[in-house]
TIFI-143795 format. One record per residue (C-alpha): residue number from 1; x, y, z. Coordinates in steps of 0.02 Angstrom, whole numbers. Example, Ala and Ser with C-alpha at 12.3 -4.5 7.8 and 13.67 -1.06 7.14 Angstrom:
BEGIN
{num->1, px->615, py->-225, pz->390}
{num->2, px->684, py->-53, pz->357}
This chain:
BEGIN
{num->1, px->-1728, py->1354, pz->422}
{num->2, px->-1547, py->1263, pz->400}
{num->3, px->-1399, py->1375, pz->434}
{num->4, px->-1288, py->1253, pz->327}
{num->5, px->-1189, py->1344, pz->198}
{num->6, px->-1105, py->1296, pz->42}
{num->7, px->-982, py->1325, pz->-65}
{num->8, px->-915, py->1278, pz->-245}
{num->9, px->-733, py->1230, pz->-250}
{num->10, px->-621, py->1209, pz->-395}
{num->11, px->-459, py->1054, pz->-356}
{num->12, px->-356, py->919, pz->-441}
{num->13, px->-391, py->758, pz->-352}
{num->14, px->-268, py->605, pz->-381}
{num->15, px->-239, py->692, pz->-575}
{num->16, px->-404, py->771, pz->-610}
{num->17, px->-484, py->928, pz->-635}
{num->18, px->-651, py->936, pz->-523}
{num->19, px->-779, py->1050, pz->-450}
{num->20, px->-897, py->1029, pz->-327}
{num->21, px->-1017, py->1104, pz->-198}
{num->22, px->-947, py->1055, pz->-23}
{num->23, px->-1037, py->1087, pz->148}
{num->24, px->-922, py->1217, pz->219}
{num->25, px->-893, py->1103, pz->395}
{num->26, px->-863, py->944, pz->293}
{num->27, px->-678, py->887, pz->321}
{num->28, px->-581, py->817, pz->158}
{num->29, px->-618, py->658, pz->219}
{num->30, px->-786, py->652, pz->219}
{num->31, px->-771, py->724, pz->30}
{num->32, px->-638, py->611, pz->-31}
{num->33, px->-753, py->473, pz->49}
{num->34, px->-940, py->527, pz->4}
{num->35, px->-911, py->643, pz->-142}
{num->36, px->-796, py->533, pz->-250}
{num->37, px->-796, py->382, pz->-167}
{num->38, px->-603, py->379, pz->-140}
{num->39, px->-623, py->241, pz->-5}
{num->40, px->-422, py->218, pz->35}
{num->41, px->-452, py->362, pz->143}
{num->42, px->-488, py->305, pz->301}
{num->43, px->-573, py->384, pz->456}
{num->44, px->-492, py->316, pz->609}
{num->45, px->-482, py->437, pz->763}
{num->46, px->-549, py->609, pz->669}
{num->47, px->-438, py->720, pz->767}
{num->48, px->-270, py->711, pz->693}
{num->49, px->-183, py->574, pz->785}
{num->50, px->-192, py->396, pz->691}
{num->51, px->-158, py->439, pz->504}
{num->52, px->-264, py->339, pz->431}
{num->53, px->-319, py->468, pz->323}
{num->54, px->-184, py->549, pz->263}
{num->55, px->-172, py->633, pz->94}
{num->56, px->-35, py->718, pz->-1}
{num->57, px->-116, py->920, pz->-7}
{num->58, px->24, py->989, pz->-143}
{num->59, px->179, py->876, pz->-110}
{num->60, px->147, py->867, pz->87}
{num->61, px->59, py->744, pz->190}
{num->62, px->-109, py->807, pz->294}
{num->63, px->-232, py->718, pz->418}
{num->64, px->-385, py->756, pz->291}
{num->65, px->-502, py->731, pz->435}
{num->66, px->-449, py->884, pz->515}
{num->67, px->-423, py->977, pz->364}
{num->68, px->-563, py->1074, pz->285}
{num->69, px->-634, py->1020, pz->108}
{num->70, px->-648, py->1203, pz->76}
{num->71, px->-462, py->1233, pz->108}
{num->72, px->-444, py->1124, pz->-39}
{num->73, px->-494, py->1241, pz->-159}
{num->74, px->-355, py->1271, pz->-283}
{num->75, px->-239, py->1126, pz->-220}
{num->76, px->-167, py->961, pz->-291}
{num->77, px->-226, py->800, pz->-183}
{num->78, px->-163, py->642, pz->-213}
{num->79, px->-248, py->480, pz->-108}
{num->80, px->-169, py->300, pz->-133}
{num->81, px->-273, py->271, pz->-280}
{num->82, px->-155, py->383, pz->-365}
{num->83, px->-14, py->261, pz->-368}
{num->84, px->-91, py->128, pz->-473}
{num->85, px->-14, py->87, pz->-623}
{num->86, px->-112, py->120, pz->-797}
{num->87, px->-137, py->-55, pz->-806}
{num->88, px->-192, py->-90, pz->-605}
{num->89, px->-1, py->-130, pz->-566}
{num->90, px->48, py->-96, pz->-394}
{num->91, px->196, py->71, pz->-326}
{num->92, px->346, py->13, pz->-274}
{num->93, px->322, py->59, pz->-101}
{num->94, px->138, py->-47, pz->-108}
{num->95, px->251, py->-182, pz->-179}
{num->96, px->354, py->-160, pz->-25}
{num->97, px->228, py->-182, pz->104}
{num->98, px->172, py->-340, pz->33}
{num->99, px->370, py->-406, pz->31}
{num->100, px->409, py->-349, pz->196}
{num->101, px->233, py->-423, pz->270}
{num->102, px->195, py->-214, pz->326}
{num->103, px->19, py->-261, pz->313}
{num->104, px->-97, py->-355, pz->428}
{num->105, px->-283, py->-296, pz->442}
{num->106, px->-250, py->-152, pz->327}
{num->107, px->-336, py->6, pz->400}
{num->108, px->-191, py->107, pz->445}
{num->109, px->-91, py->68, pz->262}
{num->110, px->-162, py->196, pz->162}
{num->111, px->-105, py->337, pz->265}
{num->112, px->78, py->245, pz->305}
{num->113, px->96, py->218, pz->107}
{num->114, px->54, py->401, pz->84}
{num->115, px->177, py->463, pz->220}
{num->116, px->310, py->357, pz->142}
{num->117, px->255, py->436, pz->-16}
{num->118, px->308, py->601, pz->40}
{num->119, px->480, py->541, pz->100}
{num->120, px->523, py->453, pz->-62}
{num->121, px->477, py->598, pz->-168}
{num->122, px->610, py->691, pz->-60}
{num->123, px->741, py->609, pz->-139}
{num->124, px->844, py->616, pz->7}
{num->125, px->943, py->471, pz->109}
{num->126, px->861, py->461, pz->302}
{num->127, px->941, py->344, pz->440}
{num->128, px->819, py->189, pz->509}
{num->129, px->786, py->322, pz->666}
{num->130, px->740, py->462, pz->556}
{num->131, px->599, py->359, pz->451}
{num->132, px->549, py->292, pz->633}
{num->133, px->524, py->475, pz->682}
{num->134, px->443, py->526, pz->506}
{num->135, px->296, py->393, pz->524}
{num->136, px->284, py->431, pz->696}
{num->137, px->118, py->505, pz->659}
{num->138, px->20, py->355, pz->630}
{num->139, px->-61, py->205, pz->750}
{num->140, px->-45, py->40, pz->705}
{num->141, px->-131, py->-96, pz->803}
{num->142, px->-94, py->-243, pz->717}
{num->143, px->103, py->-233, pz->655}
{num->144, px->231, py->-173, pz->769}
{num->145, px->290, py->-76, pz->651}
{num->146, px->461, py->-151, pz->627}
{num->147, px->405, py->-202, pz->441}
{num->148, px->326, py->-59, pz->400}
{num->149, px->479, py->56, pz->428}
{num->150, px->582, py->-109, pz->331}
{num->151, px->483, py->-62, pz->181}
{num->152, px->496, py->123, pz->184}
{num->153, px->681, py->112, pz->200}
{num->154, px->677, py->-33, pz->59}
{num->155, px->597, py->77, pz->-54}
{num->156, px->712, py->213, pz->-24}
{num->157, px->854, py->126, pz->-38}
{num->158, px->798, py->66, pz->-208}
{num->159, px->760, py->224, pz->-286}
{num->160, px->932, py->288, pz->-211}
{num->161, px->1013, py->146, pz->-295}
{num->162, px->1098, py->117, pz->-123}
């Protein structure tokens, strides 16, 4: 006899209304992943500590591997397939990782893109230390990270009109 136990939940994923029967121990991950085969979030470390899988969860960025699909019952998630264009065009801050070379083998980008997501959609002005500190969260093997934050602050500096 399985003691699994389910349970329907009702959430706006990157725009639109769904509902679904989720495994109560599945992580939003595994759900964005499996379930509707949002693929930009990645599973990297599955504790909390690389990013790779971060989501926006109502205007704030989450590690979705240690947060539970059923907490996402009622909530707004956006992935990185949310900032595509009608017509496939890229965000401004994708734009900007490809300009600023922020991109090497890929794996950690969706999360950093989502992180700098969050920032932009602030509105505010933050200093070179202050993005360095706000993407803090995330593990990049491949970049060194100097391009990444050159992009971010790129992008912000853009929208600011600064």
């Amino acid at each position: 006899m399985s003691d699994r136990q389910f349970k329907r939940i009702h959430c706006i994923i990157n725009g639109r209304e769904v509902e679904t029967m989720i495994d109560v121990r599945a992580s939003l991950t595994d759900l964005l992943r499996n379930d509707f085969r949002l693929t930009s979030v990645k599973k990297g470390c599955e504790v909390g500590e690389c990013g790779a899988c971060n989501v926006i969860i109502d205007g704030e960025c989450f590690n979705s591997c240690i947060y539970l699909a059923a907490w996402a019952d009622g909530k707004n998630i956006r992935t990185l397939e949310s900032l595509m264009g009608p017509d496939g065009e890229l965000s401004d801050i994708q734009q900007a990782f490809i300009d600023e070379t922020a991109v090497q083998c890929g794996f950690c980008t969706p999360g950093f893109i989502m992180s700098a997501v969050e920032i932009l959609e602030s509105g505010k002005e933050y200093s070179r230390e202050e993005l360095k500190k706000m993407l803090s969260g995330h593990l990049c093997r491949c970049t060194g990270y100097e391009n990444i934050i050159n992009a971010v602050e790129k992008t912000m500096k853009k929208r600011l009109g600064i």
